[in-house]
N, C-alpha and C positions, 0 to 999 in steps of 0.2 A: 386395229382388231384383225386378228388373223380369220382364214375362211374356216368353217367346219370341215373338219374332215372325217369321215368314217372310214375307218382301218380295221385289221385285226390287232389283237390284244398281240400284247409285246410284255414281257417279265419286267419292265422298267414301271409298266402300270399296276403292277400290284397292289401298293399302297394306295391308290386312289381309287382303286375297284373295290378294295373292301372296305374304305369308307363311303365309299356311295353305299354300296348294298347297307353296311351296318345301320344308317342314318336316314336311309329314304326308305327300303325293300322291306318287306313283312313276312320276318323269320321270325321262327320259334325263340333262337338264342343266336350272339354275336356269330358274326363271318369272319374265320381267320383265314391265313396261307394254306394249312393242310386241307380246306374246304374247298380251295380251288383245284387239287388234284384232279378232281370228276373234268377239268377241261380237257386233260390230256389224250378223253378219251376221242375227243373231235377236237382240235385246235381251230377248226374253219369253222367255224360255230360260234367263238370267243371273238367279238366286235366290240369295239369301243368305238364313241364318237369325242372325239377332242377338238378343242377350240382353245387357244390363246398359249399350246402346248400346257391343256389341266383337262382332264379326263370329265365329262361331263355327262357321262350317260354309258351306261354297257347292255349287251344282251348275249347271253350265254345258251345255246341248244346243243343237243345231242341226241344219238338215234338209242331207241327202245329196242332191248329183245323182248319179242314177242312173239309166243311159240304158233309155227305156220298155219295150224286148223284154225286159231284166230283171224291171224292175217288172212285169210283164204273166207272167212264166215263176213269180216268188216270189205272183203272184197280190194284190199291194198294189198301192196308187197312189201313196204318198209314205212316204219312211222317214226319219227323225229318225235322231241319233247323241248320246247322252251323251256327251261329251270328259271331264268331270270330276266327279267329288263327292268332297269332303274336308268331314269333321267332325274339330277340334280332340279330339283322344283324350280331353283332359279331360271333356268332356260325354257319353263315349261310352255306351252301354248307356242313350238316354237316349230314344230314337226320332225322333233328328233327323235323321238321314241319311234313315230311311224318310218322316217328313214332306216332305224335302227333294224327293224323288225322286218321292213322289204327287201334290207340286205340280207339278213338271216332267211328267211324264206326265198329270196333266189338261191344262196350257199345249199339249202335242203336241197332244193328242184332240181339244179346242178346233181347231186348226188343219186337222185333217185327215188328221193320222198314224195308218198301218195300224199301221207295223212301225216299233220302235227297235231298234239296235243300240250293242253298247258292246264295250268291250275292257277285261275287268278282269285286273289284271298277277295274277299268283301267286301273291306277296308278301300283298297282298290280301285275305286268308283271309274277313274280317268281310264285306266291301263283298260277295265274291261269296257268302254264304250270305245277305246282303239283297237281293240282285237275284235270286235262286232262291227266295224266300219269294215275289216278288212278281210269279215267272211267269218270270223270265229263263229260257233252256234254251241250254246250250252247243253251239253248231252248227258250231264249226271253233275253232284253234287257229291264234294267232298266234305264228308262228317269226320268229327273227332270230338273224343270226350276225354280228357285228364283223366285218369285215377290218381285215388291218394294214395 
């Protein structure tokens, strides 16, 4: 068994980043190729954790515009957004989500990030008792209603 290693994303991981997210992640509707474009705006953001060379886990951030009277009123200068983290359930209870998410949050710090934000669904239960171990605090509630 090979060690874990956490990396950045590399284009050869394509296919096994959008089956994790499709298979484990809690979207609206399927993850293709043209839905990873949003990487491109941060590529040091796009981490994978692989083991046995098979992708086992991603986490993907990037920074918010957010216009300055804001930034200025929350008392930050620049805020980061998590979009995703998915660990394969297989490996779970195994500390790769939290590894995943301490490399992405040094990548921010490095940058210059006060403040990150994330939206974790409800469904969720693990992901948001790991972002509460690591300091997250829930500061509003995302609503949505379907129309017909």
């Amino acid at each position: 068994m090979t060690k874990l290693q956490i990396r950045q994303f590399e284009k050869r991981d394509t296919d096994s980043v959008i089956r994790l997210a499709n298979e484990y992640a809690f979207f609206d509707g399927p993850v293709n190729e043209a839905d990873l474009k949003i990487t491109h705006a941060f590529p040091e953001g796009f981490i994978v954790a692989e083991e046995d060379k098979r992708v086992i886990g991603v986490i993907y951030g990037y920074f918010r515009e957010i216009p300055t009277a804001v930034l200025e009123n929350w008392g930050v200068s620049k805020v980061a957004t998590i979009e995703l983290l998915v660990v394969n359930p297989e490996y779970g209870e195994q500390g790769i989500g939290t590894l995943l998410l301490e490399k992405l949050i040094d990548v921010f710090k490095r940058a210059g990030t006060d403040m990150i934000g994330l939206t974790c669904p409800v469904k969720a239960k693990q992901a948001r008792r790991l972002y509460e171990r690591l300091g997250f605090k829930v500061s509003a509630y995302h609503m949505r209603k379907k129309l017909d």
